[in-house]
C-alpha positions in Angstrom: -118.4 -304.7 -260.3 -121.0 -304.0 -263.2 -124.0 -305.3 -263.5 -125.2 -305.7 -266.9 -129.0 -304.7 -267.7 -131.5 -308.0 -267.7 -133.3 -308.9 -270.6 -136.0 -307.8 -268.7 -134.5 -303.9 -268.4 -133.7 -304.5 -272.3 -136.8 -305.3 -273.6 -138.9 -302.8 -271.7 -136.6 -300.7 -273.2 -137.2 -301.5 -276.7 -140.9 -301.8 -276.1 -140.8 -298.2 -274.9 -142.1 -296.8 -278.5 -144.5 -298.7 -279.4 -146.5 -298.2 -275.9 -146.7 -294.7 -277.0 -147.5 -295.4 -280.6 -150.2 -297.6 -279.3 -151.8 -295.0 -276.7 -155.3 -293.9 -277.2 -155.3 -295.8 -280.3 -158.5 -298.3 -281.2 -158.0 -301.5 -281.7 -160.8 -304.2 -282.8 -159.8 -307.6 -281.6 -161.6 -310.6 -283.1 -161.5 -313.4 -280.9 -162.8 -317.2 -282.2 -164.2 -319.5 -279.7 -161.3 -321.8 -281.0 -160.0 -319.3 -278.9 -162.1 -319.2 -275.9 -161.7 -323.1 -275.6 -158.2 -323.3 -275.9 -155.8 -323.0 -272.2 -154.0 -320.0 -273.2 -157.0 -318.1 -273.3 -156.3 -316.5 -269.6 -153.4 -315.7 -271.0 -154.7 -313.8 -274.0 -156.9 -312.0 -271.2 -154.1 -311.2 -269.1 -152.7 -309.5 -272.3 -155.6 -307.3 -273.3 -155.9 -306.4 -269.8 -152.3 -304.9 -270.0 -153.2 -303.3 -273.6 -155.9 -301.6 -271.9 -153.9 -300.4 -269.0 -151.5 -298.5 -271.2 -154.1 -296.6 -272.4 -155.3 -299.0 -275.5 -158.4 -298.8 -276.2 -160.3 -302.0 -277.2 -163.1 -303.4 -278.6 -163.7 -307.1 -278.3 -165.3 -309.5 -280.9 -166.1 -313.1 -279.9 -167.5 -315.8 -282.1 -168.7 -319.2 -280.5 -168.4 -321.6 -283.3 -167.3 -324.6 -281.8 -169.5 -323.9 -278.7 -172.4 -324.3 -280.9 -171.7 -327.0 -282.6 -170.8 -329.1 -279.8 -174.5 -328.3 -278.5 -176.2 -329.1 -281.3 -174.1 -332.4 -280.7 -174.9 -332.7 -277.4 -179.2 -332.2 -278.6 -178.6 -334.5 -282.0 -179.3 -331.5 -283.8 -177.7 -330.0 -287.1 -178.8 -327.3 -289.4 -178.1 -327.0 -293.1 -175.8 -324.4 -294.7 -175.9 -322.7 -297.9 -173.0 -320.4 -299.4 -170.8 -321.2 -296.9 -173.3 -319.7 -294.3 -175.5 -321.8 -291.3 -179.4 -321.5 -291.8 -180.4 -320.5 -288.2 -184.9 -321.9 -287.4 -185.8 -320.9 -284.5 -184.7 -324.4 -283.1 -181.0 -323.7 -284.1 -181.2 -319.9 -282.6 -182.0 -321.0 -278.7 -178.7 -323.0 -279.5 -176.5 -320.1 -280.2 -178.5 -317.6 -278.1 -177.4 -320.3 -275.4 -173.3 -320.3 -276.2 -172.9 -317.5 -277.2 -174.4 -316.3 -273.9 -172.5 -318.4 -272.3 -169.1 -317.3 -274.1 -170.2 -313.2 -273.1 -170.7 -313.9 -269.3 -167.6 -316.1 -269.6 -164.9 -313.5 -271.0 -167.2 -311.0 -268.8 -166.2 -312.7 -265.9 -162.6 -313.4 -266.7 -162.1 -309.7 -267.7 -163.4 -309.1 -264.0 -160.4 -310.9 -262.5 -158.6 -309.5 -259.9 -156.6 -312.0 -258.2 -153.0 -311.3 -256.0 -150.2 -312.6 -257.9 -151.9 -313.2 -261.6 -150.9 -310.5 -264.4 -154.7 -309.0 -263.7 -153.8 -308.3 -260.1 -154.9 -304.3 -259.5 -157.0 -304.3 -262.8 -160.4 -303.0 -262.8 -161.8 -303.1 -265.9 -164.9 -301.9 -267.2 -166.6 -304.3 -269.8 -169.7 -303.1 -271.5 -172.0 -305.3 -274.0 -175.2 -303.7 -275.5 -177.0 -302.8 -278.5 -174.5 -301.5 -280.4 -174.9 -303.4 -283.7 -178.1 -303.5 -285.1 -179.1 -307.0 -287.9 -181.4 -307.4 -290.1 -182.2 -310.9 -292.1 -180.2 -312.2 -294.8 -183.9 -312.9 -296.3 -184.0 -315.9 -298.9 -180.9 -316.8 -301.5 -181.9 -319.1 -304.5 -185.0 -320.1 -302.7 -183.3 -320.8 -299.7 -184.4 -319.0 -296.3 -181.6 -318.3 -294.3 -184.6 -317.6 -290.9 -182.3 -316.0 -288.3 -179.5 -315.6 -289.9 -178.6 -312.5 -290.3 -176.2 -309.4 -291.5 -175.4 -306.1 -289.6 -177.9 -303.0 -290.9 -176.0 -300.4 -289.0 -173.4 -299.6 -286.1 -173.9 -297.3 -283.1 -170.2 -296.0 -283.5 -171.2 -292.5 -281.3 -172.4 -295.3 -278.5 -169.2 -297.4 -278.8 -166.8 -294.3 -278.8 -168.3 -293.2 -275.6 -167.9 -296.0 -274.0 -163.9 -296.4 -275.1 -163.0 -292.9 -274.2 -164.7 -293.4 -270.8 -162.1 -296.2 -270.3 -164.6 -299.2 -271.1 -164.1 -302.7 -273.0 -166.9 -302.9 -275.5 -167.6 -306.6 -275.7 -169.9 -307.7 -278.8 -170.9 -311.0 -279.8 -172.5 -312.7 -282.7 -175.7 -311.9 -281.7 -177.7 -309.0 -282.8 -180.8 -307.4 -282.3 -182.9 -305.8 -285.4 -185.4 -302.5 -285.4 -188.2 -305.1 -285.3 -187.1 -306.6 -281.7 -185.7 -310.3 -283.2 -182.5 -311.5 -282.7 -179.8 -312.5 -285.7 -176.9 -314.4 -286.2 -174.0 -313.2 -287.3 -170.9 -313.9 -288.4 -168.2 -312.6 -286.0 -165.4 -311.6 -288.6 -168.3 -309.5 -290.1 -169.4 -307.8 -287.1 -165.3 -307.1 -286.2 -164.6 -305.9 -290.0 -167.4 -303.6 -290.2 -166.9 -302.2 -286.6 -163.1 -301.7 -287.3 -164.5 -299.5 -290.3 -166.9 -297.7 -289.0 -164.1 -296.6 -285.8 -161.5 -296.1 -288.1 -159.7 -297.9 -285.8 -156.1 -298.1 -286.1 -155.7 -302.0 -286.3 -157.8 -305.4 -286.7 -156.5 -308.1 -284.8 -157.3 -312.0 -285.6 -156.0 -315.0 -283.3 -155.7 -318.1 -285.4 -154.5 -321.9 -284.5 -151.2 -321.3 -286.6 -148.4 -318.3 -286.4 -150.0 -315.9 -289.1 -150.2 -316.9 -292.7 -147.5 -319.6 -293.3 -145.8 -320.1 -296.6 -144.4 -323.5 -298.7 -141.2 -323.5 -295.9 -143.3 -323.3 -292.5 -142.3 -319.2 -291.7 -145.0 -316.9 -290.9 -145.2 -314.1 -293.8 -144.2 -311.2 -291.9 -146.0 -309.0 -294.3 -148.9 -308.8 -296.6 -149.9 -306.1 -299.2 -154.4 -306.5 -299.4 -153.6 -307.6 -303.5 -151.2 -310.3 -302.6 -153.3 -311.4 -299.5 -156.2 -311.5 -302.3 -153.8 -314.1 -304.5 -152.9 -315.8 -301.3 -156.5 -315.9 -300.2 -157.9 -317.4 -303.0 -155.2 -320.5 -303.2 -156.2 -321.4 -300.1 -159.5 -321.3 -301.2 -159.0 -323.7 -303.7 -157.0 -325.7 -301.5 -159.8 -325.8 -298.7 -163.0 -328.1 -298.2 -166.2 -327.0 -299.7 -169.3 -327.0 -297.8 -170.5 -327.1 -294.0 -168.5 -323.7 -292.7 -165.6 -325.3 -293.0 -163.4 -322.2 -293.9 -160.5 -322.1 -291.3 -160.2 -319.2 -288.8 -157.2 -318.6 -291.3 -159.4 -317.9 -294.3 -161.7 -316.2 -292.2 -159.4 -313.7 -290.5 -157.8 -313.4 -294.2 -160.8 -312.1 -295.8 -161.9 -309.6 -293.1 -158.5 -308.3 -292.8 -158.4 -307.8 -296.5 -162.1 -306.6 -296.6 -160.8 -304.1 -294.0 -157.3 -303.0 -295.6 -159.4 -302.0 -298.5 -161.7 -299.6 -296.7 -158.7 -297.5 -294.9 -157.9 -299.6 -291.7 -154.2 -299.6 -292.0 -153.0 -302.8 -290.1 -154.5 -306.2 -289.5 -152.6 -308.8 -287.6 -153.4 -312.4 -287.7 -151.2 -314.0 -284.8 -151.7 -317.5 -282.6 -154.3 -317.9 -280.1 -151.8 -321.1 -278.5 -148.6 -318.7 -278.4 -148.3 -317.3 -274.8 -147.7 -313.4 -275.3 -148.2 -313.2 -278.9 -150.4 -309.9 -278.2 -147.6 -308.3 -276.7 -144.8 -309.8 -278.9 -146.6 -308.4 -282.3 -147.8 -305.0 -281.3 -144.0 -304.1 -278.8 -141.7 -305.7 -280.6 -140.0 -304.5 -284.1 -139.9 -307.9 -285.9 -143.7 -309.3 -284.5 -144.3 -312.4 -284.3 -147.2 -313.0 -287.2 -148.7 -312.2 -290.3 -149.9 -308.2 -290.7 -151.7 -306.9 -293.7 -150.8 -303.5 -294.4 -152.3 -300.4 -296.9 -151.0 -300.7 -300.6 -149.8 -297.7 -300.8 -147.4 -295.7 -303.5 -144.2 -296.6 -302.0 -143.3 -300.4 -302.0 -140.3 -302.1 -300.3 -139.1 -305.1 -302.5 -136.2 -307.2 -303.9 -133.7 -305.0 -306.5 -133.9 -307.0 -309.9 -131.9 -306.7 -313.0 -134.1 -303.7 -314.4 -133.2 -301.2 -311.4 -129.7 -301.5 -312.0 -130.3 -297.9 -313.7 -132.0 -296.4 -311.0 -129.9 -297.9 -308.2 -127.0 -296.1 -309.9 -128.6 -292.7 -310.4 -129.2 -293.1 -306.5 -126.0 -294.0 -305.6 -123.4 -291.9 -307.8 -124.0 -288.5 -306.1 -123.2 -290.3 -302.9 -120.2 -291.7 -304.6 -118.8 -288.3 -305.6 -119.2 -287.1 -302.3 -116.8 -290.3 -300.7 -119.7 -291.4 -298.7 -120.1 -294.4 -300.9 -117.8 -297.0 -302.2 -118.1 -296.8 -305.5 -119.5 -299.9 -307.5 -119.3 -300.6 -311.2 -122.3 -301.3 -313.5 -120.6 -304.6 -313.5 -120.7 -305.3 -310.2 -123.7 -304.2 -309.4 -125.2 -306.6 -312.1 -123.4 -309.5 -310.3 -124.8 -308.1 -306.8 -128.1 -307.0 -307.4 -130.2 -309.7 -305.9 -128.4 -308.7 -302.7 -130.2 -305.5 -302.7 -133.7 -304.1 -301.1 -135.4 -300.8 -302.9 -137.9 -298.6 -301.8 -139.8 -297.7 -305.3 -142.5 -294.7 -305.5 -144.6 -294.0 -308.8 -141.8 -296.2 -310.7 -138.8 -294.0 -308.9 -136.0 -295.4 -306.8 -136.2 -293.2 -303.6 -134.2 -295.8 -301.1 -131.9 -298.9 -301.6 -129.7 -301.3 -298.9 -127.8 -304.1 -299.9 -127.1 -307.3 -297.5 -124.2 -309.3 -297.6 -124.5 -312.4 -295.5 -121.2 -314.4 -294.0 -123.1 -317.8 -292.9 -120.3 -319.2 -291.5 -119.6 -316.6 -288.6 -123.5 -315.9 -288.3 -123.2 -312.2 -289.5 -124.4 -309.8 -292.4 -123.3 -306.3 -293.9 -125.6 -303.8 -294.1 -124.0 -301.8 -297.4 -124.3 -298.8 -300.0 -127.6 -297.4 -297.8 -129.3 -294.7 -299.5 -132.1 -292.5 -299.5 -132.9 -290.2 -302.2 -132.5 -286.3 -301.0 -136.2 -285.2 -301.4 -137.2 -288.0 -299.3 -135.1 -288.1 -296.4 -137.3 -286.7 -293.6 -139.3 -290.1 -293.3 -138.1 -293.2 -291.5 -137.3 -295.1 -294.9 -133.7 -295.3 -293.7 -135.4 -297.2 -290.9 -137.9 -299.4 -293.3 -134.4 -300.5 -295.1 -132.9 -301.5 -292.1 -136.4 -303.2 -290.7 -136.3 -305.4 -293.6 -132.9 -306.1 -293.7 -133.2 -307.3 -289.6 -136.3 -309.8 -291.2 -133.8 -311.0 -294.2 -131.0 -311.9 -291.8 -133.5 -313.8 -288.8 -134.8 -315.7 -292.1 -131.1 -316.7 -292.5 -130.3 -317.3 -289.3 -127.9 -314.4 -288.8 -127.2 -313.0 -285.2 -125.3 -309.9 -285.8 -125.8 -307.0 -288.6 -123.0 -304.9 -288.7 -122.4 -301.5 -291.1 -118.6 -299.8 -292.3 -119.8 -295.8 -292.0 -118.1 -292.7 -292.4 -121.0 -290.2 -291.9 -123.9 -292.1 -290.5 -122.9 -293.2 -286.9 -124.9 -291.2 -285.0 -128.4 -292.5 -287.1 -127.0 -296.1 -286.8 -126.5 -295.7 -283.1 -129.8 -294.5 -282.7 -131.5 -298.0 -283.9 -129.6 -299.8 -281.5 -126.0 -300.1 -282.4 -122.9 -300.3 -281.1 -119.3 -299.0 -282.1 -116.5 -302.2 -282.2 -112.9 -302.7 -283.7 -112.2 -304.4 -286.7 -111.5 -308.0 -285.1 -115.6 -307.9 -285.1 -115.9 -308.2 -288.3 -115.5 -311.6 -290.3 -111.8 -312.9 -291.0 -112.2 -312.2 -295.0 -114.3 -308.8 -294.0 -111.4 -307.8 -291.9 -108.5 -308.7 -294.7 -110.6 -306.2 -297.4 -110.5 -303.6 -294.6 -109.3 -300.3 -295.5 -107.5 -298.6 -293.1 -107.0 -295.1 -295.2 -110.5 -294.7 -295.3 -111.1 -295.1 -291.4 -114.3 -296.1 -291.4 -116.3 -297.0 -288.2 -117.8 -300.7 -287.7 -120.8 -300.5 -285.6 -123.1 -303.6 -285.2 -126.6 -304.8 -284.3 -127.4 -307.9 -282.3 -130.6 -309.4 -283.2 
């Protein structure tokens, strides 16, 4: 009898890449107390506690803005704001010196965990807080004295480094000490923005109460280049309340992962802080499950358009003449061209895919795949097909299958597998052409 892999085997599997992508690399993860509050939250710990155990190395940003507000409830006490930012007296200080003391010792302790049968179970992690950050005032704005509230005057990245490679969690807060012995606060995206510069670390991570950003239809953008999360950013601006901090952990996230895009970090995610597993299902999984922000950068991956029928064909025609290709007319490729995804560079098409859906049975046809010869030794084949996997989920296809002569072996090495021509859609299958033998492999998504 054979027994079929789990989805347990299968997904460890496909997770195997990314854990070694991921090792040794620094990730800043920016953690609201939205967050904190909510009862996923042990979850979320569970998670990092498995980031840092496959060698991940983390450093941890809390805020504790609900926390403080609901004790300045509980005293009948409010503070005024100005710019968007809270005016912390000294009155207003004890109250976030108190949560957000609070909100340390409490991640502290359930970092500390250790329990038999809980996900942390064997875990023995090292979590350092300390002086890392240094504030100094934000001084007085239009006549307005912001008192203790304050902005970050330098970062101890030698300190935080050593800690990480000795296989700690640096924990910071937003609280900081200055050179003069006071204490700031801070605002939490700032402090994980600036850190994640300063590291160079390889990603910024944001938990927020939705999916990622979400567009007009309800789907979490999958992607975001920093100019179009500029544009995006500044709708929702518009769209948002003025006054009292109330910018959404959204907006928040939104800026600082912009902020950081644009000063080298290469990938922010923004994912759900209510989603069990989101953690893991973003960073060791190819599709994600959020929003990430990613560098501009010369090559872009976008939707073909009437103007690139030129260039598609330059691509294609060598590929033609060689029998690889099925040829297509100008004609037809004017009628088809929305179906197709380029990879431009410096105004030259280097890569196209086209993607022909059949609703009915639930598939797709990955088609007329090519890469321009001085840039095949990247993974752009790979980019094509990762965007054409995203197309086809946002359709609600299941299956992604490819007619090849010449590729089988690169096709079976992202994951397909070789089937006979009854796979393939009853009008696919009539079009078949059995002189030019080519082989049907498919992807299950």
């Amino acid at each position: 009898m054979k027994i079929r892999s789990t989805a347990l085997v299968k997904g460890f599997r496909q997770s195997a890449p990314y854990v070694n992508a991921h090792r040794d690399k620094t990730m800043v993860i920016m953690l609201g107390g939205e967050a904190v509050a909510d009862g996923n939250f042990s979850n979320i710990i569970s998670d990092l506690a498995l980031l840092h155990s496959l060698g991940v190395k983390i450093v941890l940003v809390h805020g504790a803005r609900p926390q403080i507000n609901h004790l300045f409830e509980q005293n009948n006490h409010s503070t005024p704001y100005h710019k968007g930012i809270r005016v912390t007296d000294e009155t207003s200080l004890n109250y976030v010196m108190q949560a957000a003391g609070q909100l340390q010792l409490a991640i502290t302790a359930q970092l500390s965990m250790s329990l038999s049968n809980t996900p942390m179970a064997g875990t023995q992690l090292n979590v350092v807080s300390g002086n890392f950050v240094i504030s100094q005032p934000l001084g007085v704005d239009d006549g307005v004295d912001y008192c203790h509230s304050g902005r970050i005057r330098r970062i101890d990245v030698e300190g935080i480094n050593r800690m990480l490679n000795q296989g700690s969690i640096v924990l910071l807060g937003p609280i900081a000490s200055s050179v003069t012995g006071e204490s700031f606060n801070l605002l939490s995206e700032e402090v994980a923005t600036k850190v994640a510069i300063k590291l160079k670390a390889d990603k910024l991570i944001g938990f927020c109460s939705e999916q990622g950003i979400i567009d007009e239809k309800g789907n979490a953008v999958a992607e975001l280049f920093p100019k179009d999360a500029e544009k995006m950013l500044s709708n929702l601006e518009n769209q948002s309340e003025s006054g009292a901090g109330n910018s959404s952990g959204t907006l928040r996230f939104l800026r600082a992962a912009t902020a950081a895009c644009r000063a080298g970090v290469p990938r922010s995610h923004l994912i759900s802080y209510k989603v069990d597993g989101a953690l893991i299902q973003e960073l060791f999984s190819l599709d994600g499950i959020g929003t990430q922000i990613v560098e501009a950068s010369a090559e872009q991956v976008r939707v073909a358009n009437i103007d690139d029928i030129g260039g598609i064909l330059d691509l294609i025609y060598p590929l033609e003449e060689q029998g690889i290709l099925v040829r297509r007319s100008r004609e037809q490729l004017e009628q088809e061209i929305h179906q197709f995804t380029i990879i431009e560079k410096d105004g030259l098409i280097i890569g196209c895919a086209a993607l022909y859906p059949y609703h009915d049975e639930r598939m797709a046809e990955m088609a007329c795949v090519a890469i321009h010869p001085e840039y095949r030794d990247g993974n752009r084949g790979l980019l094509l097909l990762n965007h054409m996997r995203l197309q086809s989920k946002a359709q609600g296809i299941e299956h992604i299958f490819v007619l090849t002569t010449h590729s089988l072996h690169w096709f079976r090495e992202q994951g397909f597998h070789e089937m006979d021509v009854n796979f393939l859609p009853s009008h696919k299958q009539n079009l078949y052409n059995y002189q030019r033998k080519s082989k049907i492999l498919a992807l299950e998504l």
